[in-house]
C-alpha positions as MATLAB code, in Angstrom:
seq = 'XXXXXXXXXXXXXXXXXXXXXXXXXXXXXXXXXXXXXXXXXXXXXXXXXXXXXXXXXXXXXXXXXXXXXXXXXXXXXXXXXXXXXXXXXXXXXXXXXXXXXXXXXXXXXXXXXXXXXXXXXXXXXXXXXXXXXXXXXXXXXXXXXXXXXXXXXXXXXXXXXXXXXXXXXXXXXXXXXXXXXXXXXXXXXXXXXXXXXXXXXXXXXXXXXXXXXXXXXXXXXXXXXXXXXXXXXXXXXXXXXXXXXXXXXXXXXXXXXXXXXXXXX';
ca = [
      -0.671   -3.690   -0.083;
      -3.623   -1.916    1.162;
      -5.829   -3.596    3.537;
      -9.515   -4.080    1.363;
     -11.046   -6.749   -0.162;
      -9.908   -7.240   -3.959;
     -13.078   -7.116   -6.552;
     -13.366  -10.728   -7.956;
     -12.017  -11.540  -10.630;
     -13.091  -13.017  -13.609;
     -11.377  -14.904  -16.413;
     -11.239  -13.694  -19.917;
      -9.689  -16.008  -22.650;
      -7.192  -14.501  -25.187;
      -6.980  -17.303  -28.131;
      -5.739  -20.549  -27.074;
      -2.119  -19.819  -25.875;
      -3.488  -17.307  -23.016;
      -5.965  -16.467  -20.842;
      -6.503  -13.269  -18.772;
      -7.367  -12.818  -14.966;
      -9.253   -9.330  -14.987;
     -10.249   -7.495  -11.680;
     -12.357   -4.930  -12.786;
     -14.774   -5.845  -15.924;
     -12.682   -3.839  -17.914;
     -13.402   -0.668  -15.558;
     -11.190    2.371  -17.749;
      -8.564    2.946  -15.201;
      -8.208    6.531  -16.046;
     -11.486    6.660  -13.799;
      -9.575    6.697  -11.103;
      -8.339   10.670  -11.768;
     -12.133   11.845  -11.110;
     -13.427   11.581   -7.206;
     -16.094    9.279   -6.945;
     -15.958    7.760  -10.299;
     -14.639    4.182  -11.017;
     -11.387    3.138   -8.907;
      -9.613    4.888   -5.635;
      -6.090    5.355   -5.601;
      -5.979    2.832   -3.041;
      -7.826    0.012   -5.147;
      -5.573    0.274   -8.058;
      -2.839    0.403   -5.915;
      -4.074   -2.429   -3.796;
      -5.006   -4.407   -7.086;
      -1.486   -3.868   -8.980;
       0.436   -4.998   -5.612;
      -1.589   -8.080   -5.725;
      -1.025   -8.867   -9.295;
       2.592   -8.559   -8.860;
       2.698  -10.648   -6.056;
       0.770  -13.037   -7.633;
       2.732  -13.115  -10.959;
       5.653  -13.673   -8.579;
       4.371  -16.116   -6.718;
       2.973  -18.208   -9.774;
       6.595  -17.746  -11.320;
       7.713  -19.615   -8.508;
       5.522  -22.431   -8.991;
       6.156  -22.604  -12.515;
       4.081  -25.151  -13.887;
       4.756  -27.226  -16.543;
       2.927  -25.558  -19.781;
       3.117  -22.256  -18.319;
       5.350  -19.894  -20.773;
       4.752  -16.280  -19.742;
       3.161  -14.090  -17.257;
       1.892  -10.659  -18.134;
       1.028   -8.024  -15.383;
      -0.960   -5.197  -16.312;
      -2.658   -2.248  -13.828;
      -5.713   -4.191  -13.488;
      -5.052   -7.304  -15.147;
      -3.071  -10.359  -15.363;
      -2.411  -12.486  -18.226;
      -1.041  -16.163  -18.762;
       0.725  -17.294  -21.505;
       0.531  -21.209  -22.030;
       1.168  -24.480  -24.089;
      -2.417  -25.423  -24.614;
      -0.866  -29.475  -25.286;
       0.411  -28.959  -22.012;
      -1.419  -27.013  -19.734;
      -4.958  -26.294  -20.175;
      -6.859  -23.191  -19.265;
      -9.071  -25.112  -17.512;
      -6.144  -26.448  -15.680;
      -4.802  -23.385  -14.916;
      -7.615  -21.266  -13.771;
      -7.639  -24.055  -11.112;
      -4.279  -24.032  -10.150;
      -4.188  -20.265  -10.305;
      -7.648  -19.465   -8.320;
      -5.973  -22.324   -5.367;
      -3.212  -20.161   -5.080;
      -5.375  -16.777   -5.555;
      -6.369  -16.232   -2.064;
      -3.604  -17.133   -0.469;
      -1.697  -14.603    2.144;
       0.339  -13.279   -0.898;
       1.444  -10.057    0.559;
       4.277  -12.413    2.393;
       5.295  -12.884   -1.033;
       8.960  -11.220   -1.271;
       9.016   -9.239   -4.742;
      12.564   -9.087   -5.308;
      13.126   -6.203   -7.988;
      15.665   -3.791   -8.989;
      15.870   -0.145   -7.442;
      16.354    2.566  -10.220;
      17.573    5.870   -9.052;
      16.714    8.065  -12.200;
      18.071   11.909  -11.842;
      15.331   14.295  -13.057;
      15.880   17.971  -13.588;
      12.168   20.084  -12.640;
      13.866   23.584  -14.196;
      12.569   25.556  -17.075;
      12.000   23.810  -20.396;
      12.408   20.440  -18.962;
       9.454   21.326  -16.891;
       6.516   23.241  -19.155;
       3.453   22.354  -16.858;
       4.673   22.640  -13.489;
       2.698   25.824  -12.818;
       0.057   24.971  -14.435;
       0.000   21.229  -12.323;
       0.826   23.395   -9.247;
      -1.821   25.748   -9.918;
      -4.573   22.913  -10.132;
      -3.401   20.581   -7.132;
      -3.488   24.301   -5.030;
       0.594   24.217   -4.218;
       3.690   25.372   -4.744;
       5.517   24.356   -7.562;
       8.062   23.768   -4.986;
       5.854   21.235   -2.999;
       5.103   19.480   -6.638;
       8.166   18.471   -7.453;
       8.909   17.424   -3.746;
       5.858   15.070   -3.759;
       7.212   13.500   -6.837;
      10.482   13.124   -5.121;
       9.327   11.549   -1.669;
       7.924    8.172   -2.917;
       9.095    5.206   -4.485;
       7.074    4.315   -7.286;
       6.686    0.628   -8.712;
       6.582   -0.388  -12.634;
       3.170   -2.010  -12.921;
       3.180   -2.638  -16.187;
       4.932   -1.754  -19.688;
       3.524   -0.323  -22.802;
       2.376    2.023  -26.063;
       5.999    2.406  -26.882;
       9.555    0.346  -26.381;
      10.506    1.339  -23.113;
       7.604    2.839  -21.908;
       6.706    2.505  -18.121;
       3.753    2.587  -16.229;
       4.680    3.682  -12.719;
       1.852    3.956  -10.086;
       2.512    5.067   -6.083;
       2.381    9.036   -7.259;
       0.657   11.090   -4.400;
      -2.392   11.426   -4.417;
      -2.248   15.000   -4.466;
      -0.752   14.877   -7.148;
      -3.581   13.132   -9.283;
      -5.292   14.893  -12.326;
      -6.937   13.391  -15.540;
      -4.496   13.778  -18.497;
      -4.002   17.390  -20.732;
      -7.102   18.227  -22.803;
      -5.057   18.842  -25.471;
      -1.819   16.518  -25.826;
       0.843   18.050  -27.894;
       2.084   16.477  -30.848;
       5.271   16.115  -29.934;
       6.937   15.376  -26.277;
      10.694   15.264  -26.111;
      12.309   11.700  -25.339;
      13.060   11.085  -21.454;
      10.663   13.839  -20.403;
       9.106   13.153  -16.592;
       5.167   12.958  -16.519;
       2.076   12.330  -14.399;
      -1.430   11.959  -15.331;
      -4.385   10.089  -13.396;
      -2.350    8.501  -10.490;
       1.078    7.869  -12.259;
       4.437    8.634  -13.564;
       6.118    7.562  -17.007;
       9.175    8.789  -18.715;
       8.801    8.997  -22.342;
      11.559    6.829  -24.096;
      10.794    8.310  -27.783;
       9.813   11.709  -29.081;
       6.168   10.902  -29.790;
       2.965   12.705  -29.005;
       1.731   13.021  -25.594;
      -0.971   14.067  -23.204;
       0.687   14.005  -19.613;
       1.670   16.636  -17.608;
       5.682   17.177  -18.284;
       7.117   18.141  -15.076;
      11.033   17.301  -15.652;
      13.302   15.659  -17.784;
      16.027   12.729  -17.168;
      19.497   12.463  -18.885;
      19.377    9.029  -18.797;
      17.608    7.111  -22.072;
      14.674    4.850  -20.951;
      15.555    3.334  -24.294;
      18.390    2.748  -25.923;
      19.050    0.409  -28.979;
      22.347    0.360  -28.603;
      22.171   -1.384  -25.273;
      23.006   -4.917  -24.818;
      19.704   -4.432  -23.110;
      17.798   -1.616  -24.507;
      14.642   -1.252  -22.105;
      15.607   -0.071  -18.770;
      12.186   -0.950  -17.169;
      10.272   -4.064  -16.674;
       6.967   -4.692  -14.326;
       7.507   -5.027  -10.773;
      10.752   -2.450  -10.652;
      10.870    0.148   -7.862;
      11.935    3.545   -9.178;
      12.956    6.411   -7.267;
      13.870   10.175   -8.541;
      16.983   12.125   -7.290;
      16.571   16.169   -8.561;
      19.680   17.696  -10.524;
      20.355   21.076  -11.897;
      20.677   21.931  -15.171;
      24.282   21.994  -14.986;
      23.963   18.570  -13.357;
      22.041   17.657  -16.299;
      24.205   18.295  -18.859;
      27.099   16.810  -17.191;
      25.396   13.378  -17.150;
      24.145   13.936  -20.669;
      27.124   14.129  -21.760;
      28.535   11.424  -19.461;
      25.989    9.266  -20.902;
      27.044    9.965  -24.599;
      30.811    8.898  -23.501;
      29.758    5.431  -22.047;
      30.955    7.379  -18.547;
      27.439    6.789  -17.112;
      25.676    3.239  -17.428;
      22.421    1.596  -16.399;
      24.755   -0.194  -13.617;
      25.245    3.288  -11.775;
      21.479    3.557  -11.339;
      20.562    0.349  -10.148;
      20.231   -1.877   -6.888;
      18.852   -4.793   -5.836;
      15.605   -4.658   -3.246;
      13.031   -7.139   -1.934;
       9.344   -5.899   -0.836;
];
């Protein structure tokens, strides 16, 4: 986690089964894609580290009463038994806990290694992305490579992942014009992050690659691949590469298990 003071939060109730801890007064994240406007790179990074660390660490406690915790970019929600745990009672056990040294806080997480091929159709904006960030497309795609992003939070569709870390480089606000149709398990970024659509479904981030590997899956035992607080990598494959696991895939020759490993952070 960055080293900068965290905007204070404020408390923002939700019915009464859940109450939400909000660090920016509802400041549009997307804000953070224009210099000088809204949040840095570093204090939504900074923020969404803390969150998870603090969703960890509250999971820990696990109060009685306490039936869910929700982490979003900027925000963090609690889920409760209202018989059992007030929110009065649990903004003060939360806000006695807040300021805690949380970035000793282990976040043990799984560590996906999705392949993503950058060629020709999988990859319809990467000049156009290179062209605005002023590099190669080349020095794009290995920017995308180099860092290990983290799921901050999940949403708009089943599967869906919010992944923030992206270089900064590499930020710009999302398409003017979204299509109206993006291809399932196309690679995107768009003001700070990375997702992976799991559905064919309109979209307005920059497509930059593709995966062979479903972000979604129904006929999973476990059909999301995601959840908040994962670390994902990406490993670049050829086409050929890409077909081959495809296919793989299709044949139950590839599973979720041959992506995955256990880290702590």
């Amino acid at each position: 986690m960055s080293d900068y003071t965290l905007p204070k939060p404020i408390w923002l109730p939700m019915g009464d089964q859940a109450i939400m801890l909000d660090y920016t007064g509802f400041t549009p994240v997307h804000q953070a894609a224009h210099k000088g406007a809204g949040l840095t790179a570093e204090q939504r990074d900074g923020i969404a580290s803390h969150i998870q660390r603090l969703a960890a660490h509250m999971r820990r406690l696990a109060p009685a009463g306490l039936i869910d915790i929700v982490p979003a970019l900027t925000r963090l929600t609690f889920v409760v038994d209202p018989l059992i745990l007030s929110h009065a009672s649990l903004k003060t056990l939360v806000m006695l806990e807040h300021d805690k040294p949380l970035a000793d806080v282990a976040l043990t997480s799984r560590h996906w290694v999705i392949p993503v091929c950058y060629d020709g159709e999988f990859a319809p904006d990467i000049t156009e992305v290179a062209d605005r960030c002023e590099m190669t497309a080349e020095e794009v795609i290995s920017r995308h490579l180099a860092k290990s992003l983290r799921v901050s939070v999940m949403g708009f569709m089943p599967g869906s992942a919010y992944l923030v870390g992206v270089d900064e480089a590499l930020t710009l606000p999302r398409r003017a014009n979204p299509r109206t149709k993006v291809p399932a398990q196309s690679v995107g970024i768009a003001i700070g992050q990375s997702v992976i659509y799991p559905l064919d479904s309109p979209g307005g981030w920059h497509l930059i690659g593709r995966t062979p590997f479903p972000v979604f899956d129904p006929h999973r035992p476990e059909p999301i691949l995601f959840d908040a607080g994962d670390v994902v990598s990406f490993r670049r494959i050829t086409q050929t590469e890409y077909d081959e696991l495809e296919q793989a895939y299709s044949v139950g020759r590839l599973t979720e298990t041959d992506l995955r490993q256990e880290v702590s952070s």
